[in-house]
N, C-alpha and C positions, 0 to 999 in steps of 0.2 A: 124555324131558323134555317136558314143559305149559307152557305160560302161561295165566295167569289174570289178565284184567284185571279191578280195583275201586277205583272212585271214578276213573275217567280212567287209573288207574298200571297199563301191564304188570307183571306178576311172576313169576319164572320160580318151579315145581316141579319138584321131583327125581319120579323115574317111582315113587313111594309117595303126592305127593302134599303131601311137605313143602317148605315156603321152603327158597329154595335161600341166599337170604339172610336173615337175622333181620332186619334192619336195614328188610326191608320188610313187615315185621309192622303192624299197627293193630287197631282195634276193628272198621272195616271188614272187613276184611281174614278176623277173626275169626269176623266175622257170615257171608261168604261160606262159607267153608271147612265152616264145620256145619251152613250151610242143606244143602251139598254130600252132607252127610253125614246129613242125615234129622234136626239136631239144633235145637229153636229156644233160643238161649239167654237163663236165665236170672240172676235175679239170684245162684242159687247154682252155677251155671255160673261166671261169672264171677269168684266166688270163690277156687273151684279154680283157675281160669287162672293167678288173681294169686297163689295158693302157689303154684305151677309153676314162674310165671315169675323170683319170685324164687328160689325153689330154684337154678334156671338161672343166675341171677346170680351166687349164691354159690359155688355148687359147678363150673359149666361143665361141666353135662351135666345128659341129661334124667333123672328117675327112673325106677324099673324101680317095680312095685306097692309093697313094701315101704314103700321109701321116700319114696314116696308118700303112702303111710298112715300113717306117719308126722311128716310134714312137715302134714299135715294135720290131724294131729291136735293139733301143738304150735303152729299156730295158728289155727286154726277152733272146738279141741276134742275129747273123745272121740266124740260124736255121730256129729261128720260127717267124722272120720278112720278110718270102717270101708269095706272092701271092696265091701258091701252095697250103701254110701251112691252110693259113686264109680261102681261098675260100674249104678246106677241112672240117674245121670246123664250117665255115658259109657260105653255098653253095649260090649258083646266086651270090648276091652283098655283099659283107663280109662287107663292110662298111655300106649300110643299114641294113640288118640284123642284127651285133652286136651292131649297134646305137639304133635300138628298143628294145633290149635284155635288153639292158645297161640302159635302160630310158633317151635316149636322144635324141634331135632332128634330124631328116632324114638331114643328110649332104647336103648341099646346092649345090651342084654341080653335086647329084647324080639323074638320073632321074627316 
């Protein structure tokens, strides 16, 4: 287990790197975690997060790629709901990556 302080606030991580609570998620918070990770984010960064995050909402659980591409497609579009698109902007596993970005838990299916 890490801590990571931003903006003043300690925050604890789990030993992968994610909140160990959501509830201490922000846009700071956000900017940390992917500078962490070699990511500077964008305006279409940011998009993704906020499909994610509501996915999260709705569902209470992170997605795995699929559903993902999915969920992005039925609100972004077909464009930018491809595998291509995602793993460009979140390289390796788009679905872990954005999941830690976003402050949320490492998709259950993802290893």
């Amino acid at each position: 287990m890490s801590n990571i302080i931003v903006a003043g606030k300690q925050i604890e991580l789990d030993p992968e790197g994610y909140l160990r609570e959501l509830s201490d998620w922000s846009s700071d918070v956000a900017e940390y975690i992917a500078q962490q990770e070699g990511i500077e984010l964008t305006a279409e960064h940011w998009e993704i997060l906020e499909v994610l995050r509501n996915f999260y909402q709705q569902f209470e659980m992170s997605p795995a790629m699929r559903p993902l591409v999915k969920a992005v497609t039925r609100s972004l579009g077909p464009d930018k709901g491809k595998s291509i698109y995602l793993m460009s902007l979140f390289p390796g596993s788009p679905p872990k990556l954005a999941s830690k970005i976003a402050g949320l838990p490492k998709p259950t299916n993802c290893l």
